[in-house]
C-alpha positions as CSV (number, residue, x, y, z in Angstrom):
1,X,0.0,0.0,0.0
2,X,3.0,2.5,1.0
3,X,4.4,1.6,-2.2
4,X,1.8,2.8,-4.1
5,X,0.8,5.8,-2.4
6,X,4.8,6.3,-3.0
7,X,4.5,5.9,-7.2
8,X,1.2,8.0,-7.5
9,X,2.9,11.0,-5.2
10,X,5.8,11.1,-7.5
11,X,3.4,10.3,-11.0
12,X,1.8,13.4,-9.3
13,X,5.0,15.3,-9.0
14,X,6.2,14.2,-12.2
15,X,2.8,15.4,-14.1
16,X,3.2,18.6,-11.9
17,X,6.9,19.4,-13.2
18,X,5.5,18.8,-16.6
19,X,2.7,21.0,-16.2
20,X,5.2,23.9,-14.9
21,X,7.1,22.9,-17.5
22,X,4.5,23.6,-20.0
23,X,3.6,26.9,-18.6
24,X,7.4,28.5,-19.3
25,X,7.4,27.1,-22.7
26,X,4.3,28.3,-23.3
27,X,5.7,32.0,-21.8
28,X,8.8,31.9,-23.8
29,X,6.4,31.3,-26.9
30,X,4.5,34.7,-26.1
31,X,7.7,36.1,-25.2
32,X,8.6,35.6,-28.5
33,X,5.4,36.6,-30.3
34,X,4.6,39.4,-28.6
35,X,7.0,41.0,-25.8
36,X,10.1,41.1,-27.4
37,X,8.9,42.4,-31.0
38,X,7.4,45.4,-29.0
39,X,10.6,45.6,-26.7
40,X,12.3,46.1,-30.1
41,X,9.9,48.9,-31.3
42,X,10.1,50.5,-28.6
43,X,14.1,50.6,-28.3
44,X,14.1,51.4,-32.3
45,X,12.2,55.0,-31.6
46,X,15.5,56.1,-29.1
47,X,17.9,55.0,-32.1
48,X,18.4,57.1,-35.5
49,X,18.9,55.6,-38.9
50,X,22.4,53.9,-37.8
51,X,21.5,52.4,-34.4
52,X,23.0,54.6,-32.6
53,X,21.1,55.9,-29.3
54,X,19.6,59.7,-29.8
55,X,17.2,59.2,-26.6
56,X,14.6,61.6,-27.0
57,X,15.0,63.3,-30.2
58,X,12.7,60.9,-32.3
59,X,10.3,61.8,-30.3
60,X,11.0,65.6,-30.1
61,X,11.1,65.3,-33.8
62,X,7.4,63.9,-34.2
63,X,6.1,66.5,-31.6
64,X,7.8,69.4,-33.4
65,X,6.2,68.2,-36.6
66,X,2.9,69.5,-37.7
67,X,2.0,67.1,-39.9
68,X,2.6,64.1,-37.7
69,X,1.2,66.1,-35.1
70,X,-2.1,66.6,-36.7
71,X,-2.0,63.2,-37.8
72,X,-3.1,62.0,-34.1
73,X,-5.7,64.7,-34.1
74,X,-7.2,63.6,-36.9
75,X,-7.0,59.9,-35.5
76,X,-8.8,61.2,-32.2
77,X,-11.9,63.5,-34.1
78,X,-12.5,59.8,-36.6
79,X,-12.4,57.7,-33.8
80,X,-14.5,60.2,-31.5
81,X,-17.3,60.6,-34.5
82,X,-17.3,57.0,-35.3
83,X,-17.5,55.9,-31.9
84,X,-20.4,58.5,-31.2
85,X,-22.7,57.1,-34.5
86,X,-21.7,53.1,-34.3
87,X,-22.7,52.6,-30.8
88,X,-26.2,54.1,-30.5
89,X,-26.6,52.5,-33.9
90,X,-26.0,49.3,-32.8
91,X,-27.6,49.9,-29.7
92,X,-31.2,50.2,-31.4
93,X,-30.2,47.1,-33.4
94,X,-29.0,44.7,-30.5
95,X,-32.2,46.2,-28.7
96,X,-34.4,45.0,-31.6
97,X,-32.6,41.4,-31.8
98,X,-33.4,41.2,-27.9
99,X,-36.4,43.0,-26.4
100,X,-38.9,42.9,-29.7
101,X,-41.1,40.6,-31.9
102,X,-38.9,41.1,-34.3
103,X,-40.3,39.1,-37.7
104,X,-37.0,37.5,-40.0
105,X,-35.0,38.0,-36.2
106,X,-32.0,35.6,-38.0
107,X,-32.4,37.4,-41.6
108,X,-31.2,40.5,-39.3
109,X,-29.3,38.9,-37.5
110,X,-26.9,37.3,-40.3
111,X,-26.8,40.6,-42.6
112,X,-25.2,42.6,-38.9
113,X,-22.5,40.1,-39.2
114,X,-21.8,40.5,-43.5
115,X,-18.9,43.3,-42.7
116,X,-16.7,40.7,-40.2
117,X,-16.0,38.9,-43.4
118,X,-14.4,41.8,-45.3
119,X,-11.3,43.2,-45.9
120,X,-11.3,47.0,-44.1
121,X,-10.9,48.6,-47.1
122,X,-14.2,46.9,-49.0
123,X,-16.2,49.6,-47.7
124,X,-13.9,52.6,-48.9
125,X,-14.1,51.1,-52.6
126,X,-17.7,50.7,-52.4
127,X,-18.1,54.5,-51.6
128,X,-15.3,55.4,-54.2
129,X,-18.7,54.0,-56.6
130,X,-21.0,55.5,-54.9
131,X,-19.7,59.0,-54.0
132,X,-16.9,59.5,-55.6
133,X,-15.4,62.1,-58.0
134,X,-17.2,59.2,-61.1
135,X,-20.0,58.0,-58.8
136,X,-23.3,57.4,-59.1
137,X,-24.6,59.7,-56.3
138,X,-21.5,62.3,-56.4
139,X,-24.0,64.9,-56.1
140,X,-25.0,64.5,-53.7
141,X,-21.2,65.0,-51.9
142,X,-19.9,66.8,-54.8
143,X,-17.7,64.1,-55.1
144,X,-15.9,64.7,-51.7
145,X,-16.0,61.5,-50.4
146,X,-12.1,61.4,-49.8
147,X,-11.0,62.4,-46.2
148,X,-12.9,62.3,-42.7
149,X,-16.5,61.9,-44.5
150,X,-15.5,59.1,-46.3
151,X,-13.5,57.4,-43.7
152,X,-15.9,57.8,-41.0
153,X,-19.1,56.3,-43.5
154,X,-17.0,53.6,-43.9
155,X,-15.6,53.0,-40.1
156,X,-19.2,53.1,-39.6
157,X,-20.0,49.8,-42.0
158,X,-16.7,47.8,-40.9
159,X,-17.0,48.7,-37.1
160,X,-20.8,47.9,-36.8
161,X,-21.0,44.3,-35.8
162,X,-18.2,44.2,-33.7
163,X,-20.6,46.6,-31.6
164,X,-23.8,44.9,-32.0
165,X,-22.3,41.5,-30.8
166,X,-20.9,43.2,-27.9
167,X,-24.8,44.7,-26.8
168,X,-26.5,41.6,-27.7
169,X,-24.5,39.9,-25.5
170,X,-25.6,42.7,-23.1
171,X,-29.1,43.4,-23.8
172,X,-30.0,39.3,-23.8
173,X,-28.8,39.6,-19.9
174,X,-32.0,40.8,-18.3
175,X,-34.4,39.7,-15.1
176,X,-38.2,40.0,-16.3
177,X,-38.9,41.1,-12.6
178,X,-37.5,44.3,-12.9
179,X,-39.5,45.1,-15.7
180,X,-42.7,43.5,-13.9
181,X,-42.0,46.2,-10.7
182,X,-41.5,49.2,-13.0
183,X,-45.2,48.3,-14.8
184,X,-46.3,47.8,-11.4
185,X,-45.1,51.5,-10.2
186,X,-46.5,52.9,-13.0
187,X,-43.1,54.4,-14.6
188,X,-43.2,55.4,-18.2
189,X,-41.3,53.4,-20.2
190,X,-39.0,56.5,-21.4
191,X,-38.3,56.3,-17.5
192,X,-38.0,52.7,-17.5
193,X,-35.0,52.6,-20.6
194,X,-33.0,55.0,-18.2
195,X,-33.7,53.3,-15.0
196,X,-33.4,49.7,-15.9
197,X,-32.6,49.1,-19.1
198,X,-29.6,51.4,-20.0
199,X,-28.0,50.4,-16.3
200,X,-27.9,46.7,-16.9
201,X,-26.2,47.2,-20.3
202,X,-24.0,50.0,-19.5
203,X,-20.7,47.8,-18.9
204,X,-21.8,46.2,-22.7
205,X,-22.0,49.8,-24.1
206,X,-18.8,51.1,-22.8
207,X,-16.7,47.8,-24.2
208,X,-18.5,48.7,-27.3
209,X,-17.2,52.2,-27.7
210,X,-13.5,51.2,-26.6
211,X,-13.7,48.6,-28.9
212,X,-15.3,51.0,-31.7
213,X,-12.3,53.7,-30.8
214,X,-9.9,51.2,-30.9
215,X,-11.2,49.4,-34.1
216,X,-11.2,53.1,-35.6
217,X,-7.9,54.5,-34.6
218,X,-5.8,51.4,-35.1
219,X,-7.6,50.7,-39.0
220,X,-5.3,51.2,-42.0
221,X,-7.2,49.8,-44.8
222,X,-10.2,52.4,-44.6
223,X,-8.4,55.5,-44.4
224,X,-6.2,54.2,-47.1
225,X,-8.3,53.9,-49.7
226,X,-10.5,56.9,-49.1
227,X,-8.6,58.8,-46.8
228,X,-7.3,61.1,-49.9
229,X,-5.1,63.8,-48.2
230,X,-6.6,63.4,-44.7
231,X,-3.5,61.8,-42.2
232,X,-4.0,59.8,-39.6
233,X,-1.8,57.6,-37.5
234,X,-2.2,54.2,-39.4
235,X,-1.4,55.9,-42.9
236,X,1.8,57.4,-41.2
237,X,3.5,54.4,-39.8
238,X,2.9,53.0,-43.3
239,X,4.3,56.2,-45.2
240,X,7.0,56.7,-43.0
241,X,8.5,52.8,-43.2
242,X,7.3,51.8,-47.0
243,X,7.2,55.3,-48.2
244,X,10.6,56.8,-46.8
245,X,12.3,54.3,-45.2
246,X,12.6,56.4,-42.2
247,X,11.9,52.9,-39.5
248,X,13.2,55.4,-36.3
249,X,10.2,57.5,-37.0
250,X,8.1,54.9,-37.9
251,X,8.8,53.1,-34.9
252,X,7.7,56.1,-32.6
253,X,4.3,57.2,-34.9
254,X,4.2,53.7,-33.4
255,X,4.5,54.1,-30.3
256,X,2.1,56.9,-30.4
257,X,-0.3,54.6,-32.2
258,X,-0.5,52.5,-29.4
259,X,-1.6,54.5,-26.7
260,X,-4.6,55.6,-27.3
261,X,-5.2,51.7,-28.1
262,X,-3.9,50.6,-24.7
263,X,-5.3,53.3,-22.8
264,X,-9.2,52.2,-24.6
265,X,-8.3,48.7,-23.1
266,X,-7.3,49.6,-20.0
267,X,-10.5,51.6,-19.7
268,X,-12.3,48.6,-20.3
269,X,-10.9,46.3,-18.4
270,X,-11.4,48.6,-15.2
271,X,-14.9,48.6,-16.3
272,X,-15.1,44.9,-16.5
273,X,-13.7,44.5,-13.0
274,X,-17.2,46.8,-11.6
275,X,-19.1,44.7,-13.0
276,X,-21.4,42.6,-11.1
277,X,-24.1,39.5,-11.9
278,X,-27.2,40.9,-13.4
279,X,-28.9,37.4,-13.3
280,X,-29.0,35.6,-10.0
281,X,-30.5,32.0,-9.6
282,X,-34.1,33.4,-8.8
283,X,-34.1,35.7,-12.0
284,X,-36.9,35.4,-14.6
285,X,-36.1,35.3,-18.2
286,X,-37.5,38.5,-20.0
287,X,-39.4,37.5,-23.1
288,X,-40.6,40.1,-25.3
289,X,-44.3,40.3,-26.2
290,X,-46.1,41.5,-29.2
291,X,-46.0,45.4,-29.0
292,X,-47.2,46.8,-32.8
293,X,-46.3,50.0,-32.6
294,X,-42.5,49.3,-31.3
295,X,-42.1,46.3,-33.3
296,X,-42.7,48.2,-36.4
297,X,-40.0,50.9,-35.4
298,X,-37.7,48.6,-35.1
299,X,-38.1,46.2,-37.9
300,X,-38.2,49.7,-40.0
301,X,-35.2,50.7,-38.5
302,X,-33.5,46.7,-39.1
303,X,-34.7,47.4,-42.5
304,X,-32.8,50.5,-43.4
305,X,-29.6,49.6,-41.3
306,X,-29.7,46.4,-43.2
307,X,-30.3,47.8,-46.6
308,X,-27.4,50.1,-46.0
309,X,-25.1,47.5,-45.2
310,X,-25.8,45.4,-48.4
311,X,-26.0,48.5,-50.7
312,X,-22.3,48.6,-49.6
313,X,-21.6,44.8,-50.4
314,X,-23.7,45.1,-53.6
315,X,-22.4,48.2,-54.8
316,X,-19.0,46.3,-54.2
317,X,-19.6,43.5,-56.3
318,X,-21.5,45.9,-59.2
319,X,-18.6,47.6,-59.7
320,X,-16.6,44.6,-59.6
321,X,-18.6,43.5,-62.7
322,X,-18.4,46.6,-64.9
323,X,-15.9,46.9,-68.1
324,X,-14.9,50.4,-67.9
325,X,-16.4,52.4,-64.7
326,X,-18.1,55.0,-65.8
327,X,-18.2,54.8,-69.1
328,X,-19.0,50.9,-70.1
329,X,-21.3,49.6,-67.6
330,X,-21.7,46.4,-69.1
331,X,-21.1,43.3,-67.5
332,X,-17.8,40.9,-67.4
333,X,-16.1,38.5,-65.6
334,X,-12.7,40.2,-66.7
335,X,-12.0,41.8,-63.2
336,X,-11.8,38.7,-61.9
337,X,-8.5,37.7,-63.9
338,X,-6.6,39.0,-61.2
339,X,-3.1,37.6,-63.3
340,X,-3.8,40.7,-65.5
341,X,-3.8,43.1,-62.7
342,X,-1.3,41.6,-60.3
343,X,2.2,39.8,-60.6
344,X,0.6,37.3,-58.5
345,X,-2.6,36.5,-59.6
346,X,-4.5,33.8,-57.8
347,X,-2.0,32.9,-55.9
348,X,-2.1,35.4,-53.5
349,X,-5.7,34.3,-52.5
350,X,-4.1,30.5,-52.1
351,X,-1.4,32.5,-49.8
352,X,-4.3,33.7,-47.9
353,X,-6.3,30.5,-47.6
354,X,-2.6,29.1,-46.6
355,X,-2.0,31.5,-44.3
356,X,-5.1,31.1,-42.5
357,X,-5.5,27.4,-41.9
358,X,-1.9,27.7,-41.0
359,X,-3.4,30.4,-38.3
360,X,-6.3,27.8,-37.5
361,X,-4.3,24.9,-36.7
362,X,-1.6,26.5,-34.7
363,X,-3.0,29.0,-33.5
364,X,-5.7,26.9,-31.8
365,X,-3.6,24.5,-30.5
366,X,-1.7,26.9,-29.1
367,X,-4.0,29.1,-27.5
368,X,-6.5,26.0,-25.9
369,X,-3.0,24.2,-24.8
370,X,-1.4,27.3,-23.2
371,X,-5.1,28.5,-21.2
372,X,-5.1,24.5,-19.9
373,X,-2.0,24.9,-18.5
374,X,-2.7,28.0,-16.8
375,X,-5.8,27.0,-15.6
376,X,-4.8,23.7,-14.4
377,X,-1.4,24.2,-13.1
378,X,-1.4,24.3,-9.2
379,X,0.4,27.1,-7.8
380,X,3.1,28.7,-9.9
381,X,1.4,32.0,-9.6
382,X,4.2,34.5,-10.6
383,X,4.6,32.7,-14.2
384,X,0.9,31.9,-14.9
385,X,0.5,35.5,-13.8
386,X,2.9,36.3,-17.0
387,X,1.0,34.2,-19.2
388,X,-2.1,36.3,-18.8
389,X,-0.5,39.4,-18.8
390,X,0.9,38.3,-22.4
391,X,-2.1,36.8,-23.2
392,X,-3.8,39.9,-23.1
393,X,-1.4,42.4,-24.3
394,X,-2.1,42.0,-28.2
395,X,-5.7,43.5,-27.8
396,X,-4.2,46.7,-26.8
397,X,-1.7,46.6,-29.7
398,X,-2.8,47.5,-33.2
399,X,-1.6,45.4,-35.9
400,X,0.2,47.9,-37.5
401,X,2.5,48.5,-34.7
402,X,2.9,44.3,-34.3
403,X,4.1,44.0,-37.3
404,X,6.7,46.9,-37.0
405,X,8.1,45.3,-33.7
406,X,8.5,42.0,-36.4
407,X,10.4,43.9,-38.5
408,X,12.8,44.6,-36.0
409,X,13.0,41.8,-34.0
410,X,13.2,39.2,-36.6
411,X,14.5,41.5,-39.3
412,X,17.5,41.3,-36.8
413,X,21.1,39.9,-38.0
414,X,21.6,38.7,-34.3
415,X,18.5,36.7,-34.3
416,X,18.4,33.1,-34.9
417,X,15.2,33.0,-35.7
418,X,16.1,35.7,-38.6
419,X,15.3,32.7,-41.3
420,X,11.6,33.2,-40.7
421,X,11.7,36.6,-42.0
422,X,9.7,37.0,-45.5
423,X,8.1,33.6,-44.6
424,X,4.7,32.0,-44.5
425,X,5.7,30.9,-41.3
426,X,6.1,34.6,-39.7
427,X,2.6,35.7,-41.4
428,X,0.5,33.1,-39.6
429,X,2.7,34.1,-36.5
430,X,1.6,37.1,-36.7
431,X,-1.7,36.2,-37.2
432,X,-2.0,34.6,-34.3
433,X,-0.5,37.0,-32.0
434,X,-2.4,39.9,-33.4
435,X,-6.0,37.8,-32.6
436,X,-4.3,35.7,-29.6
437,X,-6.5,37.9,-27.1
438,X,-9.5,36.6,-28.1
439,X,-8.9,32.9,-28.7
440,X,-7.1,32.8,-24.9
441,X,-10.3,34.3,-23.6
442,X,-12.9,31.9,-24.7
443,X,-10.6,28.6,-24.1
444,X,-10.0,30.0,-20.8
445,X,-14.0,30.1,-20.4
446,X,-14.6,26.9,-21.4
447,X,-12.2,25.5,-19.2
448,X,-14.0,26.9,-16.5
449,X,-16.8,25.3,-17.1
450,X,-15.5,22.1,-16.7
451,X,-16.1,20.6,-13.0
452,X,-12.7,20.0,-11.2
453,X,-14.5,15.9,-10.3
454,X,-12.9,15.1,-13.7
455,X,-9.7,15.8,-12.8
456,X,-10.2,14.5,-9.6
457,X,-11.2,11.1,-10.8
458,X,-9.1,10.3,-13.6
459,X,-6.1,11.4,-10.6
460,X,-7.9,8.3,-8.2
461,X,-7.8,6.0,-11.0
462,X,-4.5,7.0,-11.8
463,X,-4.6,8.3,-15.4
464,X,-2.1,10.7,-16.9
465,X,-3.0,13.8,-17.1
466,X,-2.6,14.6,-20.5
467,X,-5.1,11.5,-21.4
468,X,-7.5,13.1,-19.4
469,X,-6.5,16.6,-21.3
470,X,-7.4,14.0,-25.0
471,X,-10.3,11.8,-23.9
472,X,-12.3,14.4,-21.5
473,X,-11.1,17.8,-22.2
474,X,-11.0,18.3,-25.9
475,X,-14.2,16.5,-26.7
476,X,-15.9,18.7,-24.1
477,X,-14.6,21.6,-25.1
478,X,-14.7,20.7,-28.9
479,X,-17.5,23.7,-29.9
480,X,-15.0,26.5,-28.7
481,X,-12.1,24.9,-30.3
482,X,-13.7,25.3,-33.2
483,X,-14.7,28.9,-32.5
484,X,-11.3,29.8,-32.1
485,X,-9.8,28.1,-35.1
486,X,-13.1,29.9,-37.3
487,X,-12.3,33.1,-35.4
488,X,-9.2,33.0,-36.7
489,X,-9.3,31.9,-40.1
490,X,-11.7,34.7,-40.6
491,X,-9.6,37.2,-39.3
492,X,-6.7,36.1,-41.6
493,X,-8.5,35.9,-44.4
494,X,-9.3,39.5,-43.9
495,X,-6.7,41.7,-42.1
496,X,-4.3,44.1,-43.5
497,X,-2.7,45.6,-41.1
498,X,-0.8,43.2,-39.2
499,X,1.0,42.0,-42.2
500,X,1.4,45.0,-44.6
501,X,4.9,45.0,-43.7
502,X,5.6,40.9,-43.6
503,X,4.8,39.6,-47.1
504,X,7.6,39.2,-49.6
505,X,6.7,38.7,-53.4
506,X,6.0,34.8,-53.0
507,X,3.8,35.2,-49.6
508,X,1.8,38.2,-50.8
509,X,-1.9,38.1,-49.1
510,X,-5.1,38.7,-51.0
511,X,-5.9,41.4,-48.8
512,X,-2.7,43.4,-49.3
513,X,-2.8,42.4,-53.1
514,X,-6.4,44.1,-53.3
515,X,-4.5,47.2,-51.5
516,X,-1.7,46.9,-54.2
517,X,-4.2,46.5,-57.2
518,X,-6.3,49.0,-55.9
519,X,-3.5,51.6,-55.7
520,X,-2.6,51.0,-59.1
521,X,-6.3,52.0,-59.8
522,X,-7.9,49.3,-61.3
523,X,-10.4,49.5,-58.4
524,X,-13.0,47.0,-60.2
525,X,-10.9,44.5,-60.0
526,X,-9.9,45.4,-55.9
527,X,-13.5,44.9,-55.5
528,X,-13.7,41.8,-57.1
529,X,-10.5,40.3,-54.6
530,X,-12.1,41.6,-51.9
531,X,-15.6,39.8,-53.0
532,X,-14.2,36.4,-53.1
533,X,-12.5,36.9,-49.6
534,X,-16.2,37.3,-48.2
535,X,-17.3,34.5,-50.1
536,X,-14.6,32.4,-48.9
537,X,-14.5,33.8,-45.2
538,X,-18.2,33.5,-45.2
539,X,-18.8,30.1,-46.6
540,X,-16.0,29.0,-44.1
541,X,-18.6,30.3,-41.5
542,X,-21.4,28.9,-42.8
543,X,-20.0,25.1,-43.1
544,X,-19.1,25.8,-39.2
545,X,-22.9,26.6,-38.1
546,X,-24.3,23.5,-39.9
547,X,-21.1,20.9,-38.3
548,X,-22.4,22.9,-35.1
549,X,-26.1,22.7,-35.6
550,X,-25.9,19.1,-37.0
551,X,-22.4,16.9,-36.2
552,X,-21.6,18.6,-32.5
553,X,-25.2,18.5,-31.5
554,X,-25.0,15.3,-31.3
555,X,-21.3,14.8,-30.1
556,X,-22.6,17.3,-27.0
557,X,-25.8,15.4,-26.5
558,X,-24.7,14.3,-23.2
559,X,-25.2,17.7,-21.7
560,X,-28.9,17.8,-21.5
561,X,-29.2,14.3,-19.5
């Protein structure tokens, strides 16, 4: 009996070590990804074009500048207007998903989420057709769609659902009772919105608007495209490195880049901490009833949000149809012989499609493996402490400034992992630091879920912890494995800015070839490049709600016995 209380303790030890073990691999790993790229930023802004230290003067430089100056500003007023339009926008909408009898609730629902599946800069050509100096409606603008009107429209499109999925979330969270009470007293139901309603959603409103501000201020594809001769941060970093080859000052429009980000996420997380259950055990599901008069409001108000939203996908894939914009609107397949506009043809959207099952698979494995650890690993505070402070860090840096730190870091002749420089491999690295955030947050979730008895068990029967980790964990958690791994194939399908700086000419992304093609101004077929990333991206999607609704329905039967 002594003998084998003596083996499991030191299995037990031995599975511990491991475990630890796992954790530092798993923060050298982030190290890697994350804190030492932006380590190497930030040390490039204090150096001049030779390496040599100049402490301050970058900085002075910038400050001293006008036009880089006004560049933030011009960051700050976008992402201030934008912020200020999207979220009561998509306030109304999330309410009408929630609180009304809203006919076609999952037509709505589904058109909200058309603009995650797009490249940034989608929306800018689509209002280059509509509004610009040859568009149909230029009248109405007189053709000045370029600068802060333009960008803003088109934050507005691109920014939209990431705010609506954020107040769903909030607005579904509600106790019938208080609702009940306030009919009861006889409060009017302007009275009962400020008193009730609005409170209970507030946390949900303000991680909407950080993430709106941050969404806006970080975006380089939008103001891009229709920025015209309006600055702001993104285009400057971008100017700065590709355009002048000036990386000191690039590294510190950087640095200046990221603090607005960082300080939106730090507001929100303080938020987060205040906030407290708004559902306890005794808490009565609110279920809307049939109201005419606000139902129609709302579905009218679905309606036009909705038909705004595809006028900007369809005007997108008009224009990617037409010969000669304006002059032969007749109809062709050429834009879509993207060999005749681009060195690399199709092959960038293979790249893409490479690049983001690459992202999937280890990115997933990655991000579910490195939350188990943490969340299963006894003691060991200080270093699962570091994993979670890494962990979250890329959600308060923009992509832009990620990829800069690359540059540097593995751009570096000292640095053994310079071969992965120019590589498919560094893109999906990239990729996955720049989204890591997100994917951490909702294994770490479902771990949670997960009662401690298994554990417990499989450690009295004496089974090894990492086939406990295969046979229990996975398939329990097998539904937000594969949210992570769509999460992030859609978001590699579509980003720009993370990579802008990455690609070589064999590893060039559809997303930055669309940029490229459009700049050359064959904006049809940009259009059409950015059309079959949405298709792609969304069909993606679709094939994971029907293994979800039919194939892991049935693998998580067990749950409702």
């Amino acid at each position: 009996m002594s003998l084998a209380i003596a083996t499991g303790t030191i299995r037990a030890s031995r599975e511990d070590l491991l475990m630890r073990a796992g954790v530092v691999a798993v923060v050298a790993i982030l190290l890697l990804m994350v804190g030492l790229p932006l380590w190497a930023l930030l040390a490039k802004g204090f150096e001049d074009a030779d390496g040599r230290f100049v402490g301050l003067a970058n900085y002075a430089a910038y400050f001293a500048t006008p036009a880089l100056f006004n560049s933030a500003l011009n960051s700050f007023e976008v992402a201030a207007i934008t912020t200020l339009v999207v979220v009561p926008l998509a306030f109304l909408y999330a309410y009408a998903l929630t609180r009304t009898v809203l006919p076609l609730r999952w037509l709505f629902q589904g058109i909200a989420l058309i603009p995650i599946f797009a490249p940034s800069l989608l929306p800018g050509l689509a209002l280059i057709y509509l509004f610009g100096t040859q568009g149909f409606f230029k009248a109405l603008v007189g053709g000045q769609i370029y600068g802060i009107k333009g960008i803003v429209i088109a934050q507005v499109f691109y920014c939209f659902p990431h705010a609506v999925l954020i107040l769903t979330t909030a607005l579904r969270t509600a106790d019938a009772r208080l609702y009940e009470a306030a009919d009861a007293l006889g409060a009017s139901k302007l009275r009962v919105f400020f008193t009730v309603t609005l409170p209970g959603a507030k946390y949900g409103v303000v991680s909407a608007a950080m993430v709106v501000f941050t969404l806006v201020i970080t975006d380089f594809g939008v103001a891009k495209v229709i920025g015209g001769n309006f600055n702001v941060l993104a285009t400057d970093v971008y100017k700065q490195v590709i355009g002048q080859q000036n990386f000191s000052m690039g590294a510190v429009v950087g640095m200046v880049l990221l603090a607005p980000a960082a300080l939106a996420f730090a507001v929100d997380r303080l938020v987060q901490r205040k906030q407290v259950a708004l559902l306890t055990a005794r808490a009565v599901p609110l279920e809307p009833r049939p109201k005419f008069a606000r139902d129609a409001f709302f579905t009218l108000f679905c309606v036009i949000v909705s038909l705004f939203i595809l006028a900007i996908i369809g005007m997108a894939a008009w224009g990617s149809l037409i010969k000669y914009w304006p002059y032969n609107l007749s109809l062709t397949w050429a834009n879509y012989d993207f060999e005749k506009v681009d060195a690399n043809g199709w092959d960038s959207l293979l790249n893409s499609i490479r690049m983001a099952v690459g992202a999937a698979i280890f990115g997933t494995a990655l991000m579910f493996v490195g939350a188990w650890l943490t969340e299963k690993t006894r003691g060991f505070g200080a270093v699962r402490g570091l994993v979670q402070l890494l962990a979250f860090l890329p959600m308060a840096v923009p992509g832009l400034v990620l990829g800069l730190g690359y540059i540097f870091f593995f751009n570096a002749r000292n640095n053994p992992l310079n071969f992965l420089y120019a590589t498919m491999a560094i893109l999906v690295i990239n990729s996955v630091a720049h989204f890591y955030t997100v994917g951490h947050l909702t294994a770490a979730t479902a771990l949670k879920q997960i009662d401690p008895e298994f554990e417990a068990v499989s450690a009295s029967l004496k089974v090894p912890v990492w086939r406990t980790f295969l046979r229990v964990t996975v398939p329990i958690c097998l539904p937000a494995i594969l949210d992570i791994a769509i999460y992030l194939f859609v978001n590699a399908m579509t980003t720009v800015s993370s990579v802008i700086f990455l690609y070589s000419p064999d590893t060039k992304l559809a997303s930055v070839a669309a940029l490229n093609i459009e700049e050359a101004g064959t904006t049809a077929a940009a259009a059409a490049l950015c059309l079959v990333i949405v298709g792609i991206s969304a069909t993606v999607k679709g094939l994971h709600l029907l293994a979800d609704r039919f194939l892991f329905d049935r693998l998580q039967r067990w749950r409702r016995r």
